[in-house]
N, C-alpha and C positions, 0 to 999 in steps of 0.2 A: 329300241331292242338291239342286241347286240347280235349279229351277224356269224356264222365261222369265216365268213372273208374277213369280218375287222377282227379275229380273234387273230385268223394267221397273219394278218399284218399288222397287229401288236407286237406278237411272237417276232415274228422278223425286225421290226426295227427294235424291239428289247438283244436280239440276236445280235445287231448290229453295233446297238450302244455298245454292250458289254465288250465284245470285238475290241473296238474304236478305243476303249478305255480300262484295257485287262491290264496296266502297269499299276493304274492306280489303285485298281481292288487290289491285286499284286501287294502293296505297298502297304496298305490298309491293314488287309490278312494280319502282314508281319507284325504291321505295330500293335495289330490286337494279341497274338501272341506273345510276342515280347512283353506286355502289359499285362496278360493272365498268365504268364508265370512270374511276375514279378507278385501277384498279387497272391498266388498260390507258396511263393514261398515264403512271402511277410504277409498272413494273412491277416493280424492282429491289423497291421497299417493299412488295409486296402479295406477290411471290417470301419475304421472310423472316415476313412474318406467316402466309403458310400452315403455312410449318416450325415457328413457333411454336406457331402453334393444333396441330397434330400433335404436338408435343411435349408439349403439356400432354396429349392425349388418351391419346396413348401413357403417360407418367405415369400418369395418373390411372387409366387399364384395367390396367396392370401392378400398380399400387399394389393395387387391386381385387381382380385375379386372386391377388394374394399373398396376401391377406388371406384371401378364400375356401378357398385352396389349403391351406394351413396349418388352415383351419376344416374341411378334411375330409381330415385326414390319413391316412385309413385306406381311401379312396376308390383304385380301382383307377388308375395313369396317374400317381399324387401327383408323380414326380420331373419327369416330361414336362411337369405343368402346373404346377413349380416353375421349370420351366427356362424357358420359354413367359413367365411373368408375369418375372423378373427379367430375362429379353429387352427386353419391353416399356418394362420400367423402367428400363433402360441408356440405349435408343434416347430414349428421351424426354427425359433426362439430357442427353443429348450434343446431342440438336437444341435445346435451350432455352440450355445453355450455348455452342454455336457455330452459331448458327442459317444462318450463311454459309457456314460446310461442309457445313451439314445440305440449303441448296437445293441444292448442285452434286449430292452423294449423290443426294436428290428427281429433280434433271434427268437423269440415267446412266437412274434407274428409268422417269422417264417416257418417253428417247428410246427403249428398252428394250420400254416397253407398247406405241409406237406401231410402232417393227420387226414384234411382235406382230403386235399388231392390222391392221394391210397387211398381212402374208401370209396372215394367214388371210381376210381378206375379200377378197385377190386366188383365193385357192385356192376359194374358197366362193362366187365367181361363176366361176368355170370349170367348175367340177363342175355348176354349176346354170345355164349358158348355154342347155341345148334350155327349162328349164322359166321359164326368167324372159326369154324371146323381149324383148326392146327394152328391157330393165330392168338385164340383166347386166352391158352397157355402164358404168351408175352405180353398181354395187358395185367394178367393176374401176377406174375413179376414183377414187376413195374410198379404196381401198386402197392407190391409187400415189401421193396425196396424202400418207394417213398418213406412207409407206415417205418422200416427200419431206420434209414436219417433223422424221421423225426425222434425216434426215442432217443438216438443217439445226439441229436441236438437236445432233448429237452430233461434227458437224465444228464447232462453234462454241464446244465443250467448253473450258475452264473457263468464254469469257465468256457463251455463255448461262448457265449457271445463273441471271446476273443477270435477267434476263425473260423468259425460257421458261413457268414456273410462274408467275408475275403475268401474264404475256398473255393463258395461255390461261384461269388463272380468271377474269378481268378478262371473254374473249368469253363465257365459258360463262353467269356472271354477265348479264351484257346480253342475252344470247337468252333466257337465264331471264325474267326480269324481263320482259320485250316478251314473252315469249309470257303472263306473266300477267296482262300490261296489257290485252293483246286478249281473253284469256276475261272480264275483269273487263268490258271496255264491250261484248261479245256478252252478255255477262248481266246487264245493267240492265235493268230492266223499262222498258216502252215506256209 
């Protein structure tokens, strides 16, 4: 059971690390900014290196899983986690070898997550309007945003794919990075 004593001296030696090591988040910050605006302003190029990097993960966990799978043949599920890793291994296949079909496929998925994602955070500030009194307002926002990106990715369908997926890691990227610039100069010693 966790304690508030082990909580606050969690808190304090994370207090501390961070302290000890704010040049490198510092460092870090920048190169993720510098990297989500490069990627923000060639999004087409930063769109086929995620399908790329995905490819190889997918590869390389399928490869994995086959290998394991096969190593425990007699493991209850064998054929389900046969089927599962040569999935894997397909998908990772096909986005390394056409990584330009593999963003468009990406883009369907992500207009998809943000359809998703809107309704359920339009539904989940309506259900919780008495209890989020002035606050429900910015999930029901939020939500009609998403539900907006997605049309606009999925009426823009084939040519977003081209910068859909470079955009938005390009901003995810740069809020990352700024928000680790600001922990890193909040925790410089004075």
């Amino acid at each position: 059971m966790t304690t508030p004593q082990d909580m606050d001296r969690l808190q304090t030696r994370m207090k501390e690390a961070v302290q000890a090591h704010w040049k490198g988040f510092l460092i870090e910050g920048i190169v993720l900014v510098i990297i989500g605006l490069a990627a923000i302003i060639v999004p087409p190029l930063a769109s086929i290196a995620v399908a790329v990097f995905l490819g190889w993960m997918f590869l390389i966990s399928g490869a994995v899983g086959l290998f394991l799978t096969f190593s425990a043949r007699e493991a209850p599920g064998f054929w389900w986690a046969l089927l599962s890793a040569v999935v894997a291994i397909a998908a990772g296949v096909v986005l390394l070898w056409r990584p330009m079909q593999g963003t468009l496929t990406l883009t369907i998925i992500l207009g998809a997550y943000f359809v998703a994602e809107g309704v359920a955070t339009i539904m989940y500030a309506i259900e919780h309007r008495r209890e989020l009194t002035g606050r429900w307002g910015w999930l029901m926002t939020a939500g009609l945003v998403d539900i907006l990106i997605a049309g606009m990715i999925i009426t823009g369908l084939p040519g977003s794919a081209a910068w859909a997926i470079g955009l938005l890691v390009g901003i995810n990227l740069v809020f990352g990075g700024t928000s680790l610039i600001g922990m890193a100069l909040a925790a410089r010693k004075p």
